[in-house]
DOKOL-969799 format. One line per 8 residues: their letters; for each residue x, y, z of C-alpha. Coordinates in pm, whole numbers, plus 50000, padded with zeros to 5 digits. Example, Ala and Ser with C-alpha at 12.3 -4.5 7.8 and 13.67 -1.06 7.14 Angstrom:
<nodes>
as) 51230 49550 50780  51367 49894 50714 .
</nodes>
This chain:
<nodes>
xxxxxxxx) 58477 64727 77921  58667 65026 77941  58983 64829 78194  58916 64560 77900  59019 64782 77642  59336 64974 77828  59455 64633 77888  59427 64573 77480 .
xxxxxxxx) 59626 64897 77437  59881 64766 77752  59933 64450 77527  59962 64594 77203  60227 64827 77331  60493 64729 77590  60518 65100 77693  60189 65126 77871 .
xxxxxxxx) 60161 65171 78213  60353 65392 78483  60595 65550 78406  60922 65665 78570  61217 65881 78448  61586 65857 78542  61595 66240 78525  61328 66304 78720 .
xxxxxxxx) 61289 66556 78959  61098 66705 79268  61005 67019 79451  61139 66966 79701  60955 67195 80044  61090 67546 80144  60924 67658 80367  61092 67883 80600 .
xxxxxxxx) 61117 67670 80910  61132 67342 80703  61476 67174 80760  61660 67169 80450  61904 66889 80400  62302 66911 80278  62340 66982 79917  62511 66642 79880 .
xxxxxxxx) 62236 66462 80060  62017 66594 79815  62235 66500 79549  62257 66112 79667  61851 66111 79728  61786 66181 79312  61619 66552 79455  61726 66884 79168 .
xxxxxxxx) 61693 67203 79287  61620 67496 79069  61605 67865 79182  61256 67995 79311  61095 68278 79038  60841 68521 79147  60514 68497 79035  60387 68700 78743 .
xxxxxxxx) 60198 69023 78799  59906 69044 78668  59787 69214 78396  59495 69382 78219  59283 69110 77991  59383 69201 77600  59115 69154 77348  58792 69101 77578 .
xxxxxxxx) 58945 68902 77796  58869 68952 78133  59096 69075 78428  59222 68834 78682  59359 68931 78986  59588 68729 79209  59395 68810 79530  59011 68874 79447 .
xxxxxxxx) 58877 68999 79741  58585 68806 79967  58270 68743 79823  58279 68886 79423  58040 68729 79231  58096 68499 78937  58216 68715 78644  57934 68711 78404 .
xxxxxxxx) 58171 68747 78076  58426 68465 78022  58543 68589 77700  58424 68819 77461  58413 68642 77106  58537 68873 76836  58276 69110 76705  58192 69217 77047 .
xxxxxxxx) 57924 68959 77130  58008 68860 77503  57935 68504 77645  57720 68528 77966  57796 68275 78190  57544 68083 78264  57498 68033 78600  57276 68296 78647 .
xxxxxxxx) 57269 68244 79072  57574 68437 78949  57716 68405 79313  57915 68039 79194  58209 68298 79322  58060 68428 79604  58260 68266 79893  58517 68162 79594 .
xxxxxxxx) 58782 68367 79825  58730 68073 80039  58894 67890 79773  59198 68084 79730  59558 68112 79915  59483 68121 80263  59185 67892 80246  59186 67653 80612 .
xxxxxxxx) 58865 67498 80456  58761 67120 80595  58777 66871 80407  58410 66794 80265  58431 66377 80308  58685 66407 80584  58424 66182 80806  58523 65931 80552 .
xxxxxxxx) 58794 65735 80547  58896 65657 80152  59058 65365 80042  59379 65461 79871  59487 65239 79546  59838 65171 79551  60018 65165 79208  60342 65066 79151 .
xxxxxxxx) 60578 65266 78878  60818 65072 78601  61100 65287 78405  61101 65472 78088  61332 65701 77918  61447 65995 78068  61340 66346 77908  61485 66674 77966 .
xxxxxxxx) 61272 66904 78149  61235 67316 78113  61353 67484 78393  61031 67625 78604  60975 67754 78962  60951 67504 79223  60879 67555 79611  60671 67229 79685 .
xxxxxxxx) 60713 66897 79698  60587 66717 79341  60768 66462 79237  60813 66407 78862  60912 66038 78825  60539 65890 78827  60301 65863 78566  60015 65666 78423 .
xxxxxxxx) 60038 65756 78079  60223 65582 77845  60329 65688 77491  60056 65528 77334  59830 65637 77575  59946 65978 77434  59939 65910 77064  59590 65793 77122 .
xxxxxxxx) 59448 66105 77301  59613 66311 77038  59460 66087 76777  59074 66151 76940  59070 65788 76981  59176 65716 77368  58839 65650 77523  58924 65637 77890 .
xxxxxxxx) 59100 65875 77966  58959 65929 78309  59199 65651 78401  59478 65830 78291  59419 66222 78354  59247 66435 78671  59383 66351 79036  59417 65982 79132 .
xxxxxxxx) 59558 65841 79507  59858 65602 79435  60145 65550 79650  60531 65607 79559  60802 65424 79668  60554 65381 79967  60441 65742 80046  60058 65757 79978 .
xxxxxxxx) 60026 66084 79737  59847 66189 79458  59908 66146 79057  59765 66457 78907  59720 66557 78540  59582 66804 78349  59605 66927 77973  59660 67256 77940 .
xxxxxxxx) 59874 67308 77640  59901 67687 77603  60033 67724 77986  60367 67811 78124  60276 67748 78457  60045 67530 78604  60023 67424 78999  59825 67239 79224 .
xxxxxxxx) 59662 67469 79517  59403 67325 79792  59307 67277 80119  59647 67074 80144  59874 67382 80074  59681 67670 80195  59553 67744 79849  59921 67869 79718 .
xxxxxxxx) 59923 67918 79381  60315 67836 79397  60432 67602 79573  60314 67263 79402  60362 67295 79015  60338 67039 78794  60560 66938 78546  60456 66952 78103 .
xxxxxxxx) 60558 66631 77961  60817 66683 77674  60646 66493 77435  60458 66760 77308  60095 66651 77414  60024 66954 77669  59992 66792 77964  60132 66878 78249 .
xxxxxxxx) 60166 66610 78581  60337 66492 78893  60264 66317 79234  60219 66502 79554  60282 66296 79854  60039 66313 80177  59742 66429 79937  59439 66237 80084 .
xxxxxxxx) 59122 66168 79966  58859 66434 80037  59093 66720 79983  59045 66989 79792  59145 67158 79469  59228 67345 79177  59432 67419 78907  59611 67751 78905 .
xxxxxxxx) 59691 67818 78550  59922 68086 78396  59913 68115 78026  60187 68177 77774  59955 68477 77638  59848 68799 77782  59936 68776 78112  59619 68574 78167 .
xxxxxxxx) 59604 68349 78481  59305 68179 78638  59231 67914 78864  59006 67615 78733  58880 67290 78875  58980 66979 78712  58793 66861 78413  58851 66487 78499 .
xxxxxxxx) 58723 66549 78850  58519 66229 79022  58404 66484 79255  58292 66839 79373  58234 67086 79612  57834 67157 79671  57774 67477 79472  57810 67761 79490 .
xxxxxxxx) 58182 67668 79604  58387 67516 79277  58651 67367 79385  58709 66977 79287  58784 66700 79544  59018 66394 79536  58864 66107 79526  58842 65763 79426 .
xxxxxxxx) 58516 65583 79332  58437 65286 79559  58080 65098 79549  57998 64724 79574  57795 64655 79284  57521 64424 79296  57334 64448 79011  57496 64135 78788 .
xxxxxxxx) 57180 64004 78751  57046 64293 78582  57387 64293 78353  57320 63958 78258  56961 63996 78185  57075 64290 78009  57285 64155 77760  57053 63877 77709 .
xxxxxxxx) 56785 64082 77588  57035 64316 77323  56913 64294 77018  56545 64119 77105  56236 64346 77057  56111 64511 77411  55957 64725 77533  56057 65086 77623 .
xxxxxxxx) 55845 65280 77858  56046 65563 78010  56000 65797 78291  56167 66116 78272  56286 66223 78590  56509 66566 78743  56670 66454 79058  56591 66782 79254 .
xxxxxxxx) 56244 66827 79200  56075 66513 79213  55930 66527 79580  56114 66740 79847  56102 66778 80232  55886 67044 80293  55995 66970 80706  56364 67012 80634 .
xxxxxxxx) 56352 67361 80424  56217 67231 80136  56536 67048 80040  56559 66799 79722  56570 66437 79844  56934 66310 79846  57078 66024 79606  57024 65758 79890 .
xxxxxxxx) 56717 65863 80010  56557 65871 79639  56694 65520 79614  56447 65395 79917  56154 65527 79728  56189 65605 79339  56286 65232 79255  55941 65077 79441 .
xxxxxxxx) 55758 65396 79264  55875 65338 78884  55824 64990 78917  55451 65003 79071  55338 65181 78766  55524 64988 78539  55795 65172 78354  56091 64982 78203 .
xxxxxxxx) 56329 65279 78249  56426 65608 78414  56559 65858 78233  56748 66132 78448  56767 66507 78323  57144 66549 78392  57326 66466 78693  57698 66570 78618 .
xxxxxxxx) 57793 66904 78829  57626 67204 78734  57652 67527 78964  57329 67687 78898  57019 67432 78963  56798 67633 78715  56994 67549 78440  56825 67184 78463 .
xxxxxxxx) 57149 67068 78448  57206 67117 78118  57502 67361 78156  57789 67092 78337  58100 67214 78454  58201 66862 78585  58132 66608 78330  58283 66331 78545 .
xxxxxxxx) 58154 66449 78850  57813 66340 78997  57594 66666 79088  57704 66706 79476  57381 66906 79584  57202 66536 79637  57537 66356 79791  57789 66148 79662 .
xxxxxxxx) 57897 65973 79398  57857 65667 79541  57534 65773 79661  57428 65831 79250  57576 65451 79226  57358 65349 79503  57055 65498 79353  57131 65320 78997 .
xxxxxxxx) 57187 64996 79228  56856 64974 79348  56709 65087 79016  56834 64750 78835  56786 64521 79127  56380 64646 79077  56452 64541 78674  56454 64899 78580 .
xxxxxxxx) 56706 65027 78382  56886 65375 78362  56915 65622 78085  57116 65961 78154  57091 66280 77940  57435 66398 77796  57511 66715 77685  57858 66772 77450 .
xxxxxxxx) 57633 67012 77281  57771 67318 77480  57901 67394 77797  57888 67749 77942  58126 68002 78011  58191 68010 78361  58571 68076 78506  58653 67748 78661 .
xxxxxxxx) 58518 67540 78362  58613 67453 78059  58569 67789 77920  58917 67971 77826  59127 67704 78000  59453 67783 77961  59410 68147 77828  59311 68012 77460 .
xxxxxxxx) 59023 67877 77319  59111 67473 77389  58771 67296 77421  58588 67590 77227  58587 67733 76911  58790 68021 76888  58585 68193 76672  58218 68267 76806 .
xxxxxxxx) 58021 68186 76434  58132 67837 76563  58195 67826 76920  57940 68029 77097  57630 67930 77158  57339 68249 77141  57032 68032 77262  57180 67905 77533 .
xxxxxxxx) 57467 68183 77606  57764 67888 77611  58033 67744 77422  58051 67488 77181  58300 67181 77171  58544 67235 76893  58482 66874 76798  58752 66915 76462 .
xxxxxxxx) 59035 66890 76779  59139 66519 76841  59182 66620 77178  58830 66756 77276  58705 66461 77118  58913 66238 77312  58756 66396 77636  58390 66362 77547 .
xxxxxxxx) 58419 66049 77435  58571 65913 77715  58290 66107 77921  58044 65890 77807  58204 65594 77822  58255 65654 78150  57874 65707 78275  57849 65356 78090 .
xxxxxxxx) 58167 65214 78281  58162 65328 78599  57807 65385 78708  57653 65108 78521  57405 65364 78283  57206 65125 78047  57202 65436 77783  57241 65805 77712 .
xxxxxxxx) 57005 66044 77534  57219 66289 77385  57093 66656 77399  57027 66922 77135  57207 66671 76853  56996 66955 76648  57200 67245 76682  57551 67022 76677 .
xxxxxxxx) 57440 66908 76316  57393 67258 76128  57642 67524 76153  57387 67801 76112  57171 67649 76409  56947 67978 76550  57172 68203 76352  57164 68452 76087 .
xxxxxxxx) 57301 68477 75741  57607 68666 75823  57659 68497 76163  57794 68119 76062  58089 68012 75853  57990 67748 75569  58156 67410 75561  58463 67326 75309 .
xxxxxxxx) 58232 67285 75107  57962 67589 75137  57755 67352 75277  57568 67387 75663  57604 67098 75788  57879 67074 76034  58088 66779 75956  58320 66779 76258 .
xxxxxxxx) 58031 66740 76481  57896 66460 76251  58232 66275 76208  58227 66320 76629  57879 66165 76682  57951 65881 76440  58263 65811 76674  58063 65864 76972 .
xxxxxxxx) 57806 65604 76912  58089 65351 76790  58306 65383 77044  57971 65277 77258  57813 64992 77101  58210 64863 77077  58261 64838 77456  57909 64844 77566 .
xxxxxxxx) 57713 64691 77271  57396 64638 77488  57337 64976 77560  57155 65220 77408  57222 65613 77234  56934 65826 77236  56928 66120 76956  56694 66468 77085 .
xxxxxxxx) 56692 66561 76685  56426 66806 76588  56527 66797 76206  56433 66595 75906  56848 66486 75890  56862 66163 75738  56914 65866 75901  56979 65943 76230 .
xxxxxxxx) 56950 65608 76348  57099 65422 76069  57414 65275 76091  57765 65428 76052  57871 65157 75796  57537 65280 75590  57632 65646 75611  57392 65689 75940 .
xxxxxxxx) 57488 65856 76265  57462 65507 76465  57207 65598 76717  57005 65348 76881  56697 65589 76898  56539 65931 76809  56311 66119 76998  56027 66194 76732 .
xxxxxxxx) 55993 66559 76812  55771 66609 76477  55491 66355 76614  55510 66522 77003  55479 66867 76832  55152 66759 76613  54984 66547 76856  54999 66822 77156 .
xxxxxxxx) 54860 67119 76851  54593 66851 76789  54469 66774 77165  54510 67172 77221  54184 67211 76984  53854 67235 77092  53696 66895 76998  53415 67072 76763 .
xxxxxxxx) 53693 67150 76555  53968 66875 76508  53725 66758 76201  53953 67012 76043  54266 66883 76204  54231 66513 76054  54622 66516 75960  54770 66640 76251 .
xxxxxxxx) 54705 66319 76434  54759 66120 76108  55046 66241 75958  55329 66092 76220  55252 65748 76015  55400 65847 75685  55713 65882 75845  55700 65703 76136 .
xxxxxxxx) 55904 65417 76050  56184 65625 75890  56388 65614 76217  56366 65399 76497  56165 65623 76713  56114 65727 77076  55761 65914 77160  55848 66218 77402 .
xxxxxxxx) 55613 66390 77665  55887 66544 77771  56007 66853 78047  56041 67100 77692  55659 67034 77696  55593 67173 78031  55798 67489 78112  55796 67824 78037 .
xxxxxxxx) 55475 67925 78001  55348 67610 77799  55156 67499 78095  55152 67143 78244  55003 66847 78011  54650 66875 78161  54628 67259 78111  54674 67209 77784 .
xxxxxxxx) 54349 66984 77710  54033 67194 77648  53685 67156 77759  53557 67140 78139  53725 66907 78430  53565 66602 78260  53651 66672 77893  54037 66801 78012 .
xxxxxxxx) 54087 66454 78215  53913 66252 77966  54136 66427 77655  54453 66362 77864  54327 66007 77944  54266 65957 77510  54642 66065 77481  54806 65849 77678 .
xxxxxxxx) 54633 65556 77539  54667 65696 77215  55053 65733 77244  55096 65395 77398  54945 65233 77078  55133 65433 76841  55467 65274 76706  55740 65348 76853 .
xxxxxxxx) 55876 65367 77298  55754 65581 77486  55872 65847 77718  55638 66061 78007  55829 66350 78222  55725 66275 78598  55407 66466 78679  55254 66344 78338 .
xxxxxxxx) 55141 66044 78541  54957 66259 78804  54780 66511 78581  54997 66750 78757  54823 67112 78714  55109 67317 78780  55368 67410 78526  55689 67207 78620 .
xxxxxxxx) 55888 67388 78835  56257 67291 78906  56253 67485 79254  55965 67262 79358  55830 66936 79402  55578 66732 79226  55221 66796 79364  55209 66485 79521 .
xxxxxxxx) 54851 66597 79754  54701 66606 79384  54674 66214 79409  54393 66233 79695  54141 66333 79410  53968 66039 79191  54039 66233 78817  54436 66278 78910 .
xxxxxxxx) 54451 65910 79116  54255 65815 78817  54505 65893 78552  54821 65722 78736  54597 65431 78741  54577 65448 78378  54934 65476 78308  54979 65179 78540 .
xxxxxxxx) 54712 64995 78371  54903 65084 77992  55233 65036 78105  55107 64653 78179  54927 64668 77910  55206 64756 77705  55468 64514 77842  55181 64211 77840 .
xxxxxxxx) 55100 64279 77441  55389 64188 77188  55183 64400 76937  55259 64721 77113  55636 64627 77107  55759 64385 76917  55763 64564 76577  55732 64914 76710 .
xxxxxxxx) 56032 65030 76434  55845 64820 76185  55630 64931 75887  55478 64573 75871  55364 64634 76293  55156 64855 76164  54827 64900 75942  54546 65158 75913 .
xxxxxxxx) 54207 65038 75882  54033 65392 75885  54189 65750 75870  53921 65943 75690  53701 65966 75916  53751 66324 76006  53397 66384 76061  53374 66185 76344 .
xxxxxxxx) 53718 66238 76439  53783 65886 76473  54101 65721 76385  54129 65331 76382  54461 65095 76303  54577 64771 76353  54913 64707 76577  55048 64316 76508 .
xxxxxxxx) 55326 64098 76616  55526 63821 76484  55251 63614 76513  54896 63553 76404  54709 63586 76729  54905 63862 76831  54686 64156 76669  54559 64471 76818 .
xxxxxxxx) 54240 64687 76679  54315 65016 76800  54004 65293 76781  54022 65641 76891  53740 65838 76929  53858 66217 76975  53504 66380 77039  53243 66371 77354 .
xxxxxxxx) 52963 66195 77197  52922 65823 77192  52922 65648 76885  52693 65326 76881  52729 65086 76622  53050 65204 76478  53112 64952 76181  53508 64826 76089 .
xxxxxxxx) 53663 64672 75862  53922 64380 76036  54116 64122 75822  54019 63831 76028  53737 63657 76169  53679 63529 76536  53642 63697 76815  53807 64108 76941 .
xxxxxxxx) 53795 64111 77303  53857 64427 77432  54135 64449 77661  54166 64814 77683  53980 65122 77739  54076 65490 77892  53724 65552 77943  53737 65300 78218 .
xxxxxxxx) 53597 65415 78549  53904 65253 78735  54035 65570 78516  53766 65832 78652  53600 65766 78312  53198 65700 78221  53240 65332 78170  53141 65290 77836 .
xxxxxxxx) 53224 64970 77721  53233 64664 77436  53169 64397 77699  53238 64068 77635  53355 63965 77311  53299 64120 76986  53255 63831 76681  53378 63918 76318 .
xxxxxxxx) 53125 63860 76066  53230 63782 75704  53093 64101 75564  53360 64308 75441  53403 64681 75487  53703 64897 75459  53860 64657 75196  53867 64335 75468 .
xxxxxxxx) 53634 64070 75425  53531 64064 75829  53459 64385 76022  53286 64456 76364  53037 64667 76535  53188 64851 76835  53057 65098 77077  53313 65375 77083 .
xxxxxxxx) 53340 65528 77430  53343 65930 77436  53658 66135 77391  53889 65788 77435  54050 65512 77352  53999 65158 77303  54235 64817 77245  54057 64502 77105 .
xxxxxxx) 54296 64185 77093  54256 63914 76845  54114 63567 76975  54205 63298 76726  53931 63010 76738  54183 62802 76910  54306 63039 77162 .
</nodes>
């Protein structure tokens, strides 16, 4: 969709496309025992020559900045302090392994270092170049050989990035293999407006931080670019960038990078993405399905902790080798979709992933990026689809991100009341800049081009929303209007999600909002923010209080479990079990249920069921489905030897058993964002603590009585009221003991008799099951 819509722009303006000038130049090599040709040779072959400048000194950082050196020496850690925001408060950076520099010498001039993917032999795309109008140049240093004469962006690509509106620009800007007037090279370009210098230094060049400088484009956009020939795939890189301010240079990797080094090293690799796809049938079935009711049963997953080899060090599985087991896995207990905690580059694993430095770059620890596409390959030819967590929430401060780019504050705020981040120690996307939002946009677009994601849960929409997020009184600037809402970020997200369901209307945005903000998931054209989904933090956070208590006293608790409904159908909501649920000292899911072994398993048992039945998808972080009785643990794997007793092989039974369930009953579904799914027969019955609703379909017959009984004791001849007569078979029941329950069952069918109780003129006398739940499905006479 994204080639779709560059062609639009092509058509729409004859100027898109390569680009070549007729006063273009090259550095041209000059090396000392390089043979230089006659001046007039040079002349004839197009080549200018400028005088060579030495290299800036550096100099010490002005206002918090820190020092940079041009020759660090072997093995200094990361700097912990990107910039210091005004008022003193420094950024630490986040990767707290704080050794992403150690071995970043390695990186520098005089680097020999191999080529990570030179076993591989890359395909290189050939592009050929068509004229436009020549532009004078500034003057600048030049020792290498770049030639200036190629480029893939047009003028409208330009207007539109400068607009916020071009929304693939990873086409257009990082490192791309081409070939010019038939020498195979490399297009490179980077924005970095506030720079008087920028070069290209690698494994190609012995890391100089001279001899291959790029060229800004005098059209006022910031960018600076040019094609180095003999640049081949697998190489390595970075920017070296000196700033117009301060004396500050630095050396960053490229923001549009399709690939990295395996941390700790930082450095980005050229490289162009090339996987045979063969998951049309998915796309179609896909697209059929947009807009139909489904269901949506997602497992949470993070990549590097979900079984490891013990034999081989302990190391995470790789892309490829998770993509011979997770598909069979997810699709033998029945989920509908994986959701992965983030998988772009991040240098410090315990970070979850949630502080990228390479948005377009698949995290290298676990292989390639075509290994990722692989993985997401075999997922949809299984029928499961793929949701990936995004994060233009914040990114963190370390030196070869996005941090301080090009000595000034271009992707941040400049000032920390809006551009630094104190939970989370990072920086926040100044999403009033056209530019910034031209980048993130085109992030996520790509995940949905390129690798074929079904959807993306955005993180922490929360803290983008209000301007005094986690802050004090005195430590946030109001909006233009006093207000603290932040309506940059707003405008931004309304954007982002329309950008989406424009090219890639059958997949899905995923809101992590913890606030009452209005209409989250309503539409932009209604004054909503246009996602698809929100997760409904509110019912997570009352449900998990509720099933902490001791069952002798959730009498007293009656609304906690109740009070989800009143607003349950004010977005269209997504139940979360999620990793925030399980870390830092909260305890795993089963830790959390009180009682002894039997009364834990049985509690966690009751809310699963429960949360299956309650309106709305559904989402379980990995380990949920194995009681797992270890606090998640992103060093480690899953407890896997757990499954070899009956309670824990018990309770990924059940979550087989509901998923089916789930998927087999329209009720459960098919108007889970509707009021009119939905109807309470009892919710007063505190003293028992018994809860009991009704979850219907489109259709007559497709009914569900739904009856939780939240205590130990058995209730016998348990009378309610149900709007129809016939038979209730039950079709469900956690207290199964498939499930490692007591079998306590309704067998058989259970008839409606016309005496009315609980304002229905039929009702029914069930044998609730201790401390679970139970599904009875409506038989119509007929059926």
């Amino acid at each position: 969709m994204a080639k779709k819509k560059e062609q639009e722009n092509t058509q729409q303006n004859p100027l898109s496309g390569m680009e070549t000038g007729t006063g273009a130049a090259i550095n041209e090599g000059t090396e000392p025992n390089q043979t230089r040709g006659s001046k007039n040779s040079r002349k004839a072959e197009g080549i200018a020559t400028v005088e060579v400048q030495s290299g800036a000194a550096a100099a010490p950082a002005k206002r918090g900045r820190p020092r940079k050196t041009d020759s660090p020496e072997p093995g200094v850690a990361a700097r912990e302090v990107m910039v210091k925001p005004t008022r003193g408060r420094a950024a630490k950076a986040t990767s707290a392994e704080a050794t992403v520099g150690q071995g970043e010498a390695k990186l520098r001039r005089g680097r020999t270092a191999k080529s990570v993917t030179q076993q591989q032999e890359a395909q290189e795309v050939g592009l050929s170049t068509t004229p436009s109008p020549a532009t004078e140049q500034p003057q600048q240093e030049q020792t290498g050989p770049v030639y200036y004469d190629v480029s893939r962006l047009s003028e409208f690509d330009v207007y539109l990035f400068r607009e916020g509106r071009h929304f693939n620009l990873y086409e257009k800007l990082g490192s791309h293999l081409m070939e010019r007037q038939g020498t195979k090279g490399a297009y490179f370009a980077v924005w970095a407006p506030n720079a008087e210098q920028v070069s290209v230094m690698g494994d190609f060049n012995a890391w100089s931080r001279e001899s291959h400088q790029l060229r800004v484009r005098a059209d006022g956009s910031g960018i600076w670019e040019g094609f180095i020939p003999d640049v081949q795939a697998g190489m390595l890189y970075k920017y070296h960038i000196r700033s117009r301010y301060h004396m500050y240079h630095v050396e960053k990797s490229d923001p549009f990078a399709l690939r990295r080094e395996k941390p700790p090293q930082t450095a980005s690799v050229v490289h162009e993405l090339h996987h045979t796809w063969q998951d049309q049938d998915w796309l179609v079935q896909r697209k059929s399905r947009h807009g139909q009711p489904q269901p949506y049963s997602v497992y949470e997953l993070h990549v590097g902790s979900w079984r490891r080899k013990p034999e081989d060090n302990n190391r995470p599985l790789t892309y490829r080798e998770l993509a011979e087991e997770l598909p069979a896995y997810v699709k033998d207990l029945g989920f509908t979709h994986v959701e992965f905690m983030p998988v772009m580059f991040h240098p410090f694993s315990g970070s979850w992933g949630y502080q990228i430095t390479g948005y377009f770059a698949a995290a290298s620890l676990y292989g390639s990026p075509e290994d990722l596409m692989c993985l997401i390959d075999a997922l949809h030819r299984e029928g499961i689809g793929v949701i990936m967590d995004w994060v233009p929430s914040h990114f963190p401060s370390d030196e070869h991100g996005l941090a301080y780019f090009d000595g000034t504050h271009l992707f941040e705020h400049a000032d920390p009341r809006k551009g630094y981040h104190p939970d989370w120690n990072s920086y926040i996307f100044n999403y009033g800049r056209n530019e910034v939002r031209s980048f993130l946009i085109s992030n996520a677009l790509f995940w949905l081009d390129k690798y074929h994601v079904d959807g993306l849960r955005v993180d922490a929409v929360a803290s983008m929303l209000y301007l005094d997020y986690s802050r004090k009184h005195d430590e946030w600037i109001p909006n233009e209007f006093g207000g603290r809402e932040n309506l940059e970020a707003i405008s931004f997200l309304k954007d982002f999600n329309e950008a989406v369901h424009m090219q890639f209307p059958d997949t899905l945005t995923i809101a992590e909002e913890s606030t009452a903000w209005p209409q989250v998931t309503g539409k932009v054209a209604d004054g909503g923010l246009g996602f698809d989904m929100k997760w409904m933090m509110g019912w997570m956070h009352d449900t998990l209080t509720y099933f902490s208590k001791d069952p002798i006293y959730r009498r007293h608790h009656q609304g906690d479990i109740t009070f989800s409904i009143i607003y349950a159908f004010s977005e269209r909501f997504m139940l979360p079990l999620s990793h925030d649920e399980v870390v830092h000292g909260k305890g795993s899911l089963i830790r959390k249920m009180p009682g002894d072994e039997w009364q834990r398993f049985a509690n966690l048992r009751a809310l699963y069921t429960y949360m299956y039945a309650h309106p709305g998808a559904k989402l379980l972080f990995m380990g949920g489905e194995l009681a797992q009785s270890t606090e998640w643990n992103h060093d480690s794997s899953l407890d896997w030897h757990l499954l070899q007793y009956g309670y824990h092989a018990g309770v990924q039974h059940l979550i087989r058993a509901l998923n089916h369930t789930y998927q087999q009953e329209p009720a459960l579904y098919g108007r889970a964002f509707d009021p009119a799914g939905f109807e309470w027969i009892d919710y007063n019955d505190a003293h028992n603590s018994v809860i009991s609703f009704l979850r219907k379909g489109e259709q007559p017959d497709e009914q569900l009585l739904v009856v939780c009984n939240f205590t130990p004791g058995v209730h016998d001849n348990y009378r309610l009221g149900v709007p129809t007569g016939g038979n209730w078979v039950e079709v469900f029941n956690s207290d199964d003991g498939r499930f490692g329950g007591s079998n306590f069952h309704n067998h058989g069918t259970v008839q409606a008799i016309p005496d009315s109780f609980h304002g229905h003129a039929y009702s029914v006398v069930l044998r609730l099951p201790p401390m679970a739940v139970v599904y009875l499905k409506y038989q119509s006479p007929q059926g």
